[in-house]
C-alpha positions in Angstrom: -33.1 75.2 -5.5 -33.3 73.0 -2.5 -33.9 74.7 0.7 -31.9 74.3 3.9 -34.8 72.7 5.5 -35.5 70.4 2.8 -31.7 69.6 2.8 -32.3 68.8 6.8 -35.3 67.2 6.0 -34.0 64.9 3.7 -30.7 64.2 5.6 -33.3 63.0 8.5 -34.9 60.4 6.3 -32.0 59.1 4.8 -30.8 58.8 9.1 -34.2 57.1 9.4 -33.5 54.8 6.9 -30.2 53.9 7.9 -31.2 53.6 11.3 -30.3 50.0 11.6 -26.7 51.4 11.5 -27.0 54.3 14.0 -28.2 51.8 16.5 -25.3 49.8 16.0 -23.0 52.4 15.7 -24.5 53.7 19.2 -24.0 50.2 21.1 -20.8 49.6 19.9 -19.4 52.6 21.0 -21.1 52.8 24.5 -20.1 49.2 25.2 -16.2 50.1 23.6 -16.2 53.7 25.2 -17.9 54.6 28.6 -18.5 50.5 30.0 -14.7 49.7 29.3 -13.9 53.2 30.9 -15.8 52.1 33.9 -14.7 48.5 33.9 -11.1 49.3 33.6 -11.0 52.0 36.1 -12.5 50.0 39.0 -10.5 47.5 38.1 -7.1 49.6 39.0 -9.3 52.0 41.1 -11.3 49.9 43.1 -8.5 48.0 45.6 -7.6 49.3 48.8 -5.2 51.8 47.4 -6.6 53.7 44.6 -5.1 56.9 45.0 -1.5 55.5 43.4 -3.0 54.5 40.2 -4.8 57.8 39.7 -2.2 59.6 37.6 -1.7 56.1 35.8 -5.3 56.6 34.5 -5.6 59.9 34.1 -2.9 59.3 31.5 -4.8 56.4 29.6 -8.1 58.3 29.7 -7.3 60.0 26.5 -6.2 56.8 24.7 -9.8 55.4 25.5 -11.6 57.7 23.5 -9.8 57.6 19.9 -9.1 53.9 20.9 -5.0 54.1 21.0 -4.7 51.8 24.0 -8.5 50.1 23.6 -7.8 48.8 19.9 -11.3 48.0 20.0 -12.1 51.2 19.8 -10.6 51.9 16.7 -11.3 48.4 15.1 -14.7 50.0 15.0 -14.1 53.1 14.0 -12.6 51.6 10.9 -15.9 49.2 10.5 -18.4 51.7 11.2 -16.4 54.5 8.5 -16.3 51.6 5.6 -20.1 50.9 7.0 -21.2 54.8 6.6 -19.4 54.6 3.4 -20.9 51.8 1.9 -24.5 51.6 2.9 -24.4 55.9 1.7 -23.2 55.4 -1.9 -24.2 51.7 -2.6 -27.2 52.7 -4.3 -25.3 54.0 -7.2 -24.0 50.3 -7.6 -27.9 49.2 -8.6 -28.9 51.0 -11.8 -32.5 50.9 -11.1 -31.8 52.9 -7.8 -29.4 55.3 -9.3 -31.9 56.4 -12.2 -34.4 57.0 -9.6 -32.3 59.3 -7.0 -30.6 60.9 -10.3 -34.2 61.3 -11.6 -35.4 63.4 -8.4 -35.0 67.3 -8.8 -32.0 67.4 -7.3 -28.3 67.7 -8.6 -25.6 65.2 -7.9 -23.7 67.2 -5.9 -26.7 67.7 -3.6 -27.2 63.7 -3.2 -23.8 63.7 -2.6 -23.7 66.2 0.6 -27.0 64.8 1.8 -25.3 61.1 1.9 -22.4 62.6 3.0 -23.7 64.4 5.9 -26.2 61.8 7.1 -22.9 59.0 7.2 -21.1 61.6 9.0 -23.7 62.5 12.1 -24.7 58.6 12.3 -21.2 58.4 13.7 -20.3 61.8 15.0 -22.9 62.1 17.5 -22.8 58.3 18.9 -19.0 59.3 19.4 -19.8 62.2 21.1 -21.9 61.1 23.4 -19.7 58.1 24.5 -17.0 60.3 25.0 -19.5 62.6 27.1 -20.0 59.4 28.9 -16.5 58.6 29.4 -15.5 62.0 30.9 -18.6 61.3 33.2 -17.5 58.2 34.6 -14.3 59.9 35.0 -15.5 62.2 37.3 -17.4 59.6 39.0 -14.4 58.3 39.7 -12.5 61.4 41.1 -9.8 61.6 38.5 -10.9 64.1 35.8 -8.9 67.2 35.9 -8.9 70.4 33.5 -6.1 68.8 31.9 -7.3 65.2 31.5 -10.3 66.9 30.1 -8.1 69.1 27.8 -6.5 65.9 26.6 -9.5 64.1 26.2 -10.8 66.8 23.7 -7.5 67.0 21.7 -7.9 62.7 21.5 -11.7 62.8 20.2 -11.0 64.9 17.7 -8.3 63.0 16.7 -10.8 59.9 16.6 -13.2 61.8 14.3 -10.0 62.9 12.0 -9.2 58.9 11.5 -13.0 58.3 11.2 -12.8 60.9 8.4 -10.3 59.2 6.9 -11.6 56.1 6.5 -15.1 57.2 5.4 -13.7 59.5 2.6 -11.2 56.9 1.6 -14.3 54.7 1.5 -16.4 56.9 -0.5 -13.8 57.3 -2.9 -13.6 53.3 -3.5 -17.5 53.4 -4.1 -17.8 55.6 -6.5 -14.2 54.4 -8.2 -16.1 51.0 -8.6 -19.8 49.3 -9.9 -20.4 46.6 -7.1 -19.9 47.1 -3.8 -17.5 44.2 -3.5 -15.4 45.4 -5.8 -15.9 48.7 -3.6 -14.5 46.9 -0.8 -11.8 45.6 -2.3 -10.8 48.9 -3.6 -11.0 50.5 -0.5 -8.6 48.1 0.9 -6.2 48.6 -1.8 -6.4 52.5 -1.2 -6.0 52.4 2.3 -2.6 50.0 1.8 -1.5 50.7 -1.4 0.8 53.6 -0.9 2.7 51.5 2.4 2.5 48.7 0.0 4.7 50.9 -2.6 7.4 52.5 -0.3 7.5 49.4 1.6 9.1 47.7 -1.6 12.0 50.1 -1.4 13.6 49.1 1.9 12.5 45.6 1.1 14.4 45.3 -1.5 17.7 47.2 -0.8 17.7 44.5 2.4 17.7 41.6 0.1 19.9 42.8 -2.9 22.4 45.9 -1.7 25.0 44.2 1.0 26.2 48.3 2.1 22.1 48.9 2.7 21.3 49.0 6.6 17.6 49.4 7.6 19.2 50.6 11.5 18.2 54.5 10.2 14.5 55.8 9.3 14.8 57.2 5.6 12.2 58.8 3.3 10.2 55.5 2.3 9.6 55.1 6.2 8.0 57.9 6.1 6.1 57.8 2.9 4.8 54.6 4.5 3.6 56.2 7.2 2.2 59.3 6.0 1.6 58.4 2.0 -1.5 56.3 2.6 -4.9 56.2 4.8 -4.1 53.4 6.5 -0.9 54.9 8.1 -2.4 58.4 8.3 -5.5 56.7 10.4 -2.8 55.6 12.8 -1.2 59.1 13.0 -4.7 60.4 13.3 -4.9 58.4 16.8 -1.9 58.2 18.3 -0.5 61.8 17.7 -3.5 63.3 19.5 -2.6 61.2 22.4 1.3 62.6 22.8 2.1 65.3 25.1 2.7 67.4 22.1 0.3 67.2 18.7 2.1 68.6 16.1 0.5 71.4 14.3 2.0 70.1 10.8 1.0 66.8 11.0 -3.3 67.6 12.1 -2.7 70.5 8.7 -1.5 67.3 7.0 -4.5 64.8 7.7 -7.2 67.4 7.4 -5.4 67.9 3.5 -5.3 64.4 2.9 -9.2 64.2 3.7 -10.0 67.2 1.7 -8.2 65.6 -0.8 -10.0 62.3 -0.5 -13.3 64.2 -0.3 -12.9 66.4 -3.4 -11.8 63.4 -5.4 -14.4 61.3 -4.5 -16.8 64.4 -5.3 -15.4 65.4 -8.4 -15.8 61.5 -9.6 -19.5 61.3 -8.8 -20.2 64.0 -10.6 -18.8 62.3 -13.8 -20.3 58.8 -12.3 -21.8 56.8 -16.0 -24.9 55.8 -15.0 -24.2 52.2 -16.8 -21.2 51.8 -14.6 -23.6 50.0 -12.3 -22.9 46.1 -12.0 -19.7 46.4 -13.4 -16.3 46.4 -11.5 -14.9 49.6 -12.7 -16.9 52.9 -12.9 -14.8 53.7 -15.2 -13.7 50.9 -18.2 -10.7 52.8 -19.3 -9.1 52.7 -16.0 -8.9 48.9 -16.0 -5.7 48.7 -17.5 -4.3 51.3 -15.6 -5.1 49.9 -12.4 -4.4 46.9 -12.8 -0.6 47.6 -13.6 -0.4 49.6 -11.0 -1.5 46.8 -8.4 0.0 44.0 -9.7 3.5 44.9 -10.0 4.0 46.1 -6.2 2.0 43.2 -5.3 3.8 40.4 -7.3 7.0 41.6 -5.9 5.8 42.1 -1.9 4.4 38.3 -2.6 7.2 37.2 -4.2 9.5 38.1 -1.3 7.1 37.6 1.6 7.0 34.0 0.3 10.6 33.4 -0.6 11.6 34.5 3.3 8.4 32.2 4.7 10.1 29.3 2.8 13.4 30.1 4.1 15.3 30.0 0.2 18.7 30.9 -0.2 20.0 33.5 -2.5 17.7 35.6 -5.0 17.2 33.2 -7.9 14.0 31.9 -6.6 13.0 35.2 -5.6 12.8 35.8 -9.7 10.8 32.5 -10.1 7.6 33.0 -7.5 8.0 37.0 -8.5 7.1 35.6 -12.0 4.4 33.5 -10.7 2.7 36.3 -8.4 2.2 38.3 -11.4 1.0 35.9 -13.7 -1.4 34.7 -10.8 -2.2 38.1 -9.9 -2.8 39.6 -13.8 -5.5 36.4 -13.4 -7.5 37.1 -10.4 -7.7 41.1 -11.7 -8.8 39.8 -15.1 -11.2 38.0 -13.8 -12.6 40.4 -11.1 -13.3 42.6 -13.9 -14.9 40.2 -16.5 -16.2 37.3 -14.2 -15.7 34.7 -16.7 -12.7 32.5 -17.3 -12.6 32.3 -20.3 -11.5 36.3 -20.6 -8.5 35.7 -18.4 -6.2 36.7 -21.2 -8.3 39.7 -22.7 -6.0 42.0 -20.9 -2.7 40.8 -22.3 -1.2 43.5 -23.3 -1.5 44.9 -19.3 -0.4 41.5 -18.2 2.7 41.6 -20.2 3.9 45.2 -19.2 3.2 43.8 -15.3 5.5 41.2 -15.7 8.4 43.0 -17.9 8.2 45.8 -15.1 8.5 43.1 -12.2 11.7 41.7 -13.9 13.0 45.4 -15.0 12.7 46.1 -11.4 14.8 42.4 -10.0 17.0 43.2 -12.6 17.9 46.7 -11.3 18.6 45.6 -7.5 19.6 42.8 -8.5 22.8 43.7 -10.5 23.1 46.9 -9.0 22.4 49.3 -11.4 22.5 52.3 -10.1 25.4 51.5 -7.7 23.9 51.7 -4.3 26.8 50.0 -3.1 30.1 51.7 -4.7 28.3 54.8 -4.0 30.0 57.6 -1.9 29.3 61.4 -2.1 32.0 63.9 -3.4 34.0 64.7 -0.2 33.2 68.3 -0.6 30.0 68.0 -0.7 30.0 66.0 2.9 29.4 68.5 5.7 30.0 65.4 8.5 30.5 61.9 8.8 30.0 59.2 11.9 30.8 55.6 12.2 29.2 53.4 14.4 29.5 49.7 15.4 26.5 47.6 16.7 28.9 47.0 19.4 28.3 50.9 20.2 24.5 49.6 22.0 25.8 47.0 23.2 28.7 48.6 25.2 26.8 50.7 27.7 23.2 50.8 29.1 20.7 53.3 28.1 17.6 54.8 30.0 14.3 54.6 28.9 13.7 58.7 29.2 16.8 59.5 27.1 15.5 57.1 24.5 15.6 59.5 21.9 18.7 60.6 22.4 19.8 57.2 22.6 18.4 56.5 19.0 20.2 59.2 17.1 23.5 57.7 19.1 22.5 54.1 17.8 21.4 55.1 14.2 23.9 57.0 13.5 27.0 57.5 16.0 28.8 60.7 16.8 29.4 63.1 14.0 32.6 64.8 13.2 33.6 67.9 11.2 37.0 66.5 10.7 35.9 63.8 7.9 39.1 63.3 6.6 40.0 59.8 8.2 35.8 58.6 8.6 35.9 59.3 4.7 39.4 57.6 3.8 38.1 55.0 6.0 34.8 54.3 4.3 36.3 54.3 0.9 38.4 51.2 2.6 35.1 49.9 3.3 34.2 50.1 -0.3 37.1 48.8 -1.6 36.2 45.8 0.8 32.9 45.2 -0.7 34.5 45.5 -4.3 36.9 42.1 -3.4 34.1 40.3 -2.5 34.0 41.3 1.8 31.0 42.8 3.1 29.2 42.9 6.8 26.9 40.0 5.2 29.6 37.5 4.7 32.5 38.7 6.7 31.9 35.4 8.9 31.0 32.8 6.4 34.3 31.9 5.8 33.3 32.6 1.9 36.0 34.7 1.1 39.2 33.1 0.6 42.2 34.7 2.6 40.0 36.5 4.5 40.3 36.6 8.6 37.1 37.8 10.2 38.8 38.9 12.9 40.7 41.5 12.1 37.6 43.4 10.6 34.4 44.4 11.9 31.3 45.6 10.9 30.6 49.2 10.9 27.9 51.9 9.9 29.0 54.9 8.6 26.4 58.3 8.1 27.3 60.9 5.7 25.5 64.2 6.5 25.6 66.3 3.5 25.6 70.1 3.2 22.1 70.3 1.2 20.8 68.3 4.4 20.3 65.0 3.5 21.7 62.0 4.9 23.2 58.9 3.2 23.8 56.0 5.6 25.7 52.2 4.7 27.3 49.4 6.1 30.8 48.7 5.5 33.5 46.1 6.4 36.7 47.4 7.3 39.2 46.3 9.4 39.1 46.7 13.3 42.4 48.1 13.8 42.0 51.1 11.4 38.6 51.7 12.8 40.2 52.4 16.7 43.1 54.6 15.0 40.2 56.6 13.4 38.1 56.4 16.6 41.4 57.3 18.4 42.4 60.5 16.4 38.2 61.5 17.0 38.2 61.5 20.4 41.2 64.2 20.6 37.9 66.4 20.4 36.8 66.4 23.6 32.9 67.3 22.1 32.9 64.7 20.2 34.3 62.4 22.9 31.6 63.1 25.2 28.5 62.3 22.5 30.4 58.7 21.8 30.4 58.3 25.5 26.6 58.9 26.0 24.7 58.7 28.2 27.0 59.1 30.9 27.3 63.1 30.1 23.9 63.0 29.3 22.7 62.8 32.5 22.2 65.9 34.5 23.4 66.5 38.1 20.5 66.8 39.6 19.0 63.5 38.4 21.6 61.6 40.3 20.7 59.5 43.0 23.3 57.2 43.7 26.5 55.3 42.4 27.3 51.8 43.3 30.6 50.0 42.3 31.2 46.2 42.1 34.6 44.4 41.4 34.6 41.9 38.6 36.4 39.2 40.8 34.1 37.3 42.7 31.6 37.9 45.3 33.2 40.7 47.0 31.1 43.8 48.7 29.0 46.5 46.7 30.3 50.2 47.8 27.4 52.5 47.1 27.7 56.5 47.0 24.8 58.4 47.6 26.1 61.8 49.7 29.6 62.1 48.1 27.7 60.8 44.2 28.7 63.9 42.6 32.2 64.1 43.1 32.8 60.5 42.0 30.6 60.8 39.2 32.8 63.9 38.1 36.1 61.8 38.6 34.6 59.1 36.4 34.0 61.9 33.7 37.4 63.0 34.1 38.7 59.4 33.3 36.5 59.1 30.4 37.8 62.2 29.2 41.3 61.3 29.8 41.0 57.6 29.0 42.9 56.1 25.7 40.2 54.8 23.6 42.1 51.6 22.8 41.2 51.1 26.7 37.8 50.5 26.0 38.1 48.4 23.3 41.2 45.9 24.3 41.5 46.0 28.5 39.5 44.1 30.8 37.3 46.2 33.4 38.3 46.2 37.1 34.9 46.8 37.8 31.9 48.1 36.6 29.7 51.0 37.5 26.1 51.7 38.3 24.2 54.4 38.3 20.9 55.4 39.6 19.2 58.6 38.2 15.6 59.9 38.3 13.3 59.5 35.7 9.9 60.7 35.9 8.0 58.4 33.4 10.0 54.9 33.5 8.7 53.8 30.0 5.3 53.1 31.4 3.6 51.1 28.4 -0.2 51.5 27.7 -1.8 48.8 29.3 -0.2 49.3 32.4 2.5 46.9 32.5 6.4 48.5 32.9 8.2 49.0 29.1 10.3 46.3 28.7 13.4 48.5 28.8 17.1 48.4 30.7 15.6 49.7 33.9 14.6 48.7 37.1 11.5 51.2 37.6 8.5 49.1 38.7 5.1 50.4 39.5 4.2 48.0 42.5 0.7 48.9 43.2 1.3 51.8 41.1 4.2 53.2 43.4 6.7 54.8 41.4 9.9 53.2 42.6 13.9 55.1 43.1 14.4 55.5 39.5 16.3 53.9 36.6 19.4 52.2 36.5 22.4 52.6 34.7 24.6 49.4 34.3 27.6 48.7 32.3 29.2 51.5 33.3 33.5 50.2 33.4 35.8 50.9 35.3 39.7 50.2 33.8 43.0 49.7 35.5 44.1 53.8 33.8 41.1 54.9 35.8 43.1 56.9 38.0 40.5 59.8 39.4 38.0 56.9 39.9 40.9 54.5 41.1 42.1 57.5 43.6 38.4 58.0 44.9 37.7 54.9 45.7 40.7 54.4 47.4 40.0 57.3 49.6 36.8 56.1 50.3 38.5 52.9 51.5 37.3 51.0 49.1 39.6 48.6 47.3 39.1 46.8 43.9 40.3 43.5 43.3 42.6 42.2 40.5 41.8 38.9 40.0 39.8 36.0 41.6 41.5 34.6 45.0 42.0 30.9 44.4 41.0 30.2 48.2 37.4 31.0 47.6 37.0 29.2 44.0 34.7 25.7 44.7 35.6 24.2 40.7 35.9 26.0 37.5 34.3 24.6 34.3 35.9 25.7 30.9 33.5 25.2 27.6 35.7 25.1 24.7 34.0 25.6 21.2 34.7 23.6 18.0 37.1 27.0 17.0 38.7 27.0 20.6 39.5 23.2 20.2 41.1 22.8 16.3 43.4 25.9 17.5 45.4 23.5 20.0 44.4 25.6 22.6 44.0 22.8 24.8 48.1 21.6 24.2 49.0 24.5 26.3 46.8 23.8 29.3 46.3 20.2 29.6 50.0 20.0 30.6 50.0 21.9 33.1 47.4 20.7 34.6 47.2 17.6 37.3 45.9 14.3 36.2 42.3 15.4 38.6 41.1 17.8 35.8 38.4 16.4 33.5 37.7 16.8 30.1 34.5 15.9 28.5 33.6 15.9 24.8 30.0 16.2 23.1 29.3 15.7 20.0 26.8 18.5 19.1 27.6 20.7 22.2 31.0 22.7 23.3 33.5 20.5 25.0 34.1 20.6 29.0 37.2 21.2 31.0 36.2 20.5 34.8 38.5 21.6 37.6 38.2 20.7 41.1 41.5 20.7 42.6 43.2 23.4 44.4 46.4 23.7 42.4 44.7 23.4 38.8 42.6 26.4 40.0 45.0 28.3 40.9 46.7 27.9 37.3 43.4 28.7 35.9 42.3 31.7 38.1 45.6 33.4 36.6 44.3 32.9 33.4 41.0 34.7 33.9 39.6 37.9 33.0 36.3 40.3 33.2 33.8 38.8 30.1 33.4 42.4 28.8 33.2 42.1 24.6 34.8 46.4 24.8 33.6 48.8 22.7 34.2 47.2 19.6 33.3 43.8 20.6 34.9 40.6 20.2 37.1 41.2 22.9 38.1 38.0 24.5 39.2 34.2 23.5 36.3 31.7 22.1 36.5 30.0 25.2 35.1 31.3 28.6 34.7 29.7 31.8 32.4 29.2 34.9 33.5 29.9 38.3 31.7 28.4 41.0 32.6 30.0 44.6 32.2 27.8 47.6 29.6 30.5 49.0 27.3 29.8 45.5 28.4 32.6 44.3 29.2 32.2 40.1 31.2 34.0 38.0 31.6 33.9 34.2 34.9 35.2 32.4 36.9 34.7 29.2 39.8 32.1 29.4 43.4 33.6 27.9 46.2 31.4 26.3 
């Protein structure tokens, strides 16, 4: 039996050997690692103010290790695995060099380890030592703390876990395969293939199922997350950089590398020694793998190539689906023969590829299992919500409650009292059934049909064994606020659909500023009596009719300032691109976030009452004295409704009205009088809470202190 010296002994020369790569492997990661640390550090470090930016790095220093926010990083820890890998195992590839390591006196399984093991340290200790480095320069530059360091830590050993990932996966491609660029290749379609698969799913219900909506994560999501090595590298990475790893999901990637390791182990053992030169390490395999490549990849093809080429409808889709997997049945045939003229050995393969691509068109195609007439038993549905995209559009939301905010969006608020959500979505279905769905409810397709009387809504039924089952339904508008309207007579539920303003917790408020929609007039700002304002604006919300929301015109509207202690900082430095007006200016955190959107309505009478006392008073309507010209822009819809044989007459013979061929038409008002008409006419743009609230026209003020105003023009 081999010793544990000679073991050490020989995974020292096979180092030696492969020292071409441990020298690269050690460059790449000092120049990736400890130089871009020191670089990027004096770049934000080294002005005249250094100390504001210190907590800013001290929060990217982990990312730099496992290459999270320096994607060069990882780029090479995904070159040096498949490396390691490749330049272990590729002997077994040569027959002449696998019959002399298998002819040494030493088992497979022991050439495996020693391989193994050399691969591993050739990157581990490189790594190591640049993140050594790393927390080095760190100190150097006075902003490593125990808890940078702590972090640190947890992010290296998430950048050996994706390393580990990627080597194993690796592995498992060489010895799966009889060239090593058929190993490559292999190791690409393992790393992608199980995304690739649960991709298809979601793919597919978007083109073919009108009720699907892709606004919810569901299982595939996270199959094509988790399922396969590519998306399990990521997780690697960018989990051990959150404030909180989870415990479940490191348990998860070390199985899915045991996993990797053990097959890749138990296939060597078996490896034929005549596999060498040939494609597939094992030739019964071939048709095997080559169905189960080709018909996921014909179809992602297929559809990645209809929606480049912009084609309408699905009937193409079955057409370049056909020709992907006759093209692709092809290129396999040929990888694994390397002569034309065996292209069509593997028909029997080929044929089940392509009756399998159709089976599965077919199936979405006509609906076979009834995705879209489907609705649980109503006793088996615990709650319901309905939701309209109108919902995110209504209010603004803050980047720290961005969670929150995406169970509200994906979803909406759930009820117990399902009765009217479920009588409501069976209306929905019903609509789909005559031929009206949130895909064509504006296409003017459907005969009969006015698109504005319905809208477009989500609905989310949460059923008592847990799961979830989410669609999109047309139903019409007015039923929808009757059902939203009966909802809200629960004042819990009232409160989640009016999120975030009871989100937000007392002692996060800063200040409250209120602006009238009617021209140019004064801001009143609260900051010492906020809280009692902010309560009487609760109290109207709570009070409110919900028809309110969706059909009045705001008086005002409402923002509100509120701490928040991370403003969406991205990565590389830059604010998130988020509704808030936190900026790091020279890396000075600024008041906090703000809250706009925030209406105020004539029943408002807390909010009415406290502004009043505060001697603050809210306008009605634009003065007509301090209007320079009005233009109104009048749609193609605006103009063929005869809109314009109301107003025109009443107007004076100064008003102007322009028409454009490929543009909206132009009203333009200058004179005194003809304002005046008009000013009477005009409300607060303000779509409500169920959108679409407002005439097709809309018009721009122009105030002779430059001051501009845009509102909706009435009949």
């Amino acid at each position: 039996m081999t010793s544990k010296i000679s073991y050490i002994k020989l995974i020292r020369e096979d180092i030696r050997h492969r020292g071409w790569l441990a020298a690269l492997t050690g460059m790449v990661l000092f120049l990736g690692m400890p130089v871009y640390a020191m670089l990027y550090m004096d770049s934000y470090l080294g002005g005249d103010n250094p100390a504001v930016w210190t907590e800013y790095i001290q929060d990217v220093m982990p990312m730099m290790v496992n290459g999270y926010s320096v994607t060069y990083v990882a780029y090479a820890i995904v070159v040096l695995g498949a490396l390691a890998a490749l330049t272990g195992y590729a002997y077994i590839h040569s027959r002449e060099r696998s019959d002399f390591y298998h002819s040494l006196p030493l088992k497979r399984g022991q050439w495996f380890v020693i391989r193994y093991f050399s691969g591993l340290i050739i990157f581990v200790i490189p790594y190591t030592a640049g993140c050594v480095l790393t927390v080095l320069a760190g100190v150097a530059y006075h902003i490593m703390t125990p808890e940078v360091f702590g972090n640190m830590a947890v992010a290296a050993g998430g950048g050996i876990l994706a390393f580990l990932v990627i080597y194993n996966t690796c592995i498992l491609a060489a010895v799966l395969t009889g060239q090593t660029v058929t190993g490559i290749l292999a190791a690409l379609v393992i790393a992608v293939y199980p995304t690739l698969l649960f991709a298809m799913v979601p793919m597919l219900k978007s083109i073919f199922f009108k009720t699907y909506t892709a606004a919810v994560s569901s299982l595939s999501d996270w199959l094509m997350e988790y399922a396969s090595p590519a998306g399990i590298f990521y997780n690697a990475i960018r989990q051990t950089v959150s404030d909180t790893v989870s415990p479940a999901s490191m348990i998860f990637i070390v199985l899915v590398i045991i996993i990797l390791f053990t097959g890749a182990v138990l296939l060597y053992r078996v490896y034929p020694a005549e596999a060498a030169g040939r494609a597939l390490s094992f030739s019964g395999t071939a048709p095997v793998f080559k169905v189960l490549i080709c018909i996921p990849a014909a179809l992602f093809c297929g559809i990645f190539i209809n929606q480049f080429m912009g084609a309408n409808g699905t009937k193409w889709l079955f057409v370049l689906c056909f020709l992907m997997v006759v093209l692709l049945c092809a290129v396999v045939e040929f990888i694994y023969h390397q002569d034309l003229k065996m292209l069509l050995k593997g028909w029997r393969s080929s044929l089940i590829c392509t009756g399998a691509v159709f089976a599965v068109l077919c199936v979405f195609r006509f609906d076979l299992l009834g995705y879209d007439t489907y609705i649980p038993a109503e006793e088996k549905v615990e709650s319901m919500s309905v939701r309209t995209d109108s919902f995110s559009g209504y209010y603004d939301y803050p980047a720290s409650l961005s969670d929150e905010y995406e169970e509200l969006r994906a979803y909406g608020a759930f009820t117990d009292n399902t009765a009217s959500v479920y009588l409501l979505a069976k209306e929905g279905i019903e609509n789909f059934k005559n031929g009206i769905n949130v895909q064509n409810m504006h296409s003017g397709e459907v005969e009969g049909f006015d698109s504005e009387d319905y809208i477009g809504a989500t609905f989310c039924y949460k059923l008592k064994s847990g799961r979830k089952v989410v669609r999109d339904y047309c139903v019409n508008r007015e039923h929808l606020l009757s059902v939203l309207e009966e909802l809200c007579k629960d004042d819990e539920y009232r409160q989640e659909l009016f999120f975030p303003v009871f989100a937000i917790e007392e002692d996060s408020l800063l200040s409250i500023s209120v602006k009238d929609s009617y021209g140019n007039s004064e801001e009143a700002e609260f900051k010492e009596e906020k809280d009692a304002f902010f309560e009487a604006y609760k109290k109207d919300l709570m009070e409110t009719d919900i028809r309110t929301l969706a059909d009045a015109a705001p008086i005002a509207e409402m923002w509100i300032s509120v701490k928040d202690s991370y403003a969406g900082m991205s990565i590389n430095g830059m604010p998130a691109a988020a509704v808030s007006d936190v900026a790091y200016t020279g890396g000075t955190e600024q008041e906090g976030i703000t809250l706009g959107s925030q209406y105020i309505y004539e029943g408002f009478e807390h909010t009415l009452a406290y502004l009043e006392e505060s001697g603050y008073t809210l306008r009605r309507g634009i003065d007509p004295e301090e209007v320079e010209s009005i233009v109104i822009y009048l749609p193609d819809a605006a103009v063929e409704s005869g809109i314009l044989d109301t107003i025109l007459p009443e107007l004076s013979d100064d008003a102007q009205y322009m028409s454009y061929p490929d543009m909206d038409d132009e009203l333009m008002i200058r004179s005194q009088e003809d304002i005046r008409i008009i000013a009477d006419r005009l409300k607060a743009m303000n779509s409500g809470i169920l959108g679409d609230n407002g005439t097709s026209m809309y018009a721009e003020v122009q105030f002779k202190d430059g001051y501009t105003f845009y509102g909706y023009v009435t009949e």
